[in-house]
C-alpha positions as a printed Julia matrix, in Angstrom:
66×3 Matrix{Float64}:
 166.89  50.98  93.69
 169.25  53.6   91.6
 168.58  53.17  87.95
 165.52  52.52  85.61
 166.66  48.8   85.02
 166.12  48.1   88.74
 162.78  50.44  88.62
 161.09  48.6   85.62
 162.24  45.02  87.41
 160.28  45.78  90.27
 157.68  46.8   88.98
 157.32  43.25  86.5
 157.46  41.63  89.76
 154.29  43.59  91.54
 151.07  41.92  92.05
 147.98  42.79  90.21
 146.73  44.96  93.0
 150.27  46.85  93.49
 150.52  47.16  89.44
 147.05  48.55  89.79
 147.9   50.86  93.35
 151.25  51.89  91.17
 149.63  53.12  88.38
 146.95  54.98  90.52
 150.06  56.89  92.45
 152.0   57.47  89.32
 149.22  59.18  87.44
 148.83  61.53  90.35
 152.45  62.04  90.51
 152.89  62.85  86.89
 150.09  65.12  86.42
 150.95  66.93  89.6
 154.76  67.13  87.72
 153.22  68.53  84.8
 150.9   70.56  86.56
 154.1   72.49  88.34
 155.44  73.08  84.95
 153.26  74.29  83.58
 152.77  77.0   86.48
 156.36  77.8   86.16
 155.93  78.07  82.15
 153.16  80.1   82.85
 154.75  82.28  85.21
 157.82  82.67  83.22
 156.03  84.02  80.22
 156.68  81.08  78.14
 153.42  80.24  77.23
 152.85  84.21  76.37
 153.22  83.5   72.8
 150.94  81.22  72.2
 148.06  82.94  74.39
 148.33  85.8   72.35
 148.35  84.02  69.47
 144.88  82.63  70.09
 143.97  85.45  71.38
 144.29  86.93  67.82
 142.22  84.0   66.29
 139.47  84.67  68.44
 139.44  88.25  67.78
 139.78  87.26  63.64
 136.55  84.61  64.02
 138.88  81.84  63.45
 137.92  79.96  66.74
 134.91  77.34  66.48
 132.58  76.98  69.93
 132.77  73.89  71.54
């Protein structure tokens, strides 16, 4: 199974219960993606910009508690 045609084929043909086990494995394996990303963002100073930037609105009183 090479190419997203094949992927989204099999996945039609799973049961309920796989569909369902699927789903469960893929939402762990796409947060954990996103997670790593955002780590290496993080680390890379991308996000640096917009930390600061809120960091300013909090300072100015333009933040609103949650």
């Amino acid at each position: 199974m090479t190419t997203i045609s094949e992927i989204e084929d099999a996945v039609r043909r799973l049961s309920r219960a796989d569909l369902a086990a699927f789903r469960e494995w893929f939402d762990r394996f796409d947060a954990e993606a996103w997670d790593r990303q955002f780590e290496q963002d993080a680390r890379e100073g991308r996000l640096d910009d917009l930390a600061n930037e809120a960091l300013e609105d909090l300072r100015e009183g333009r933040c609103t508690d949650l």
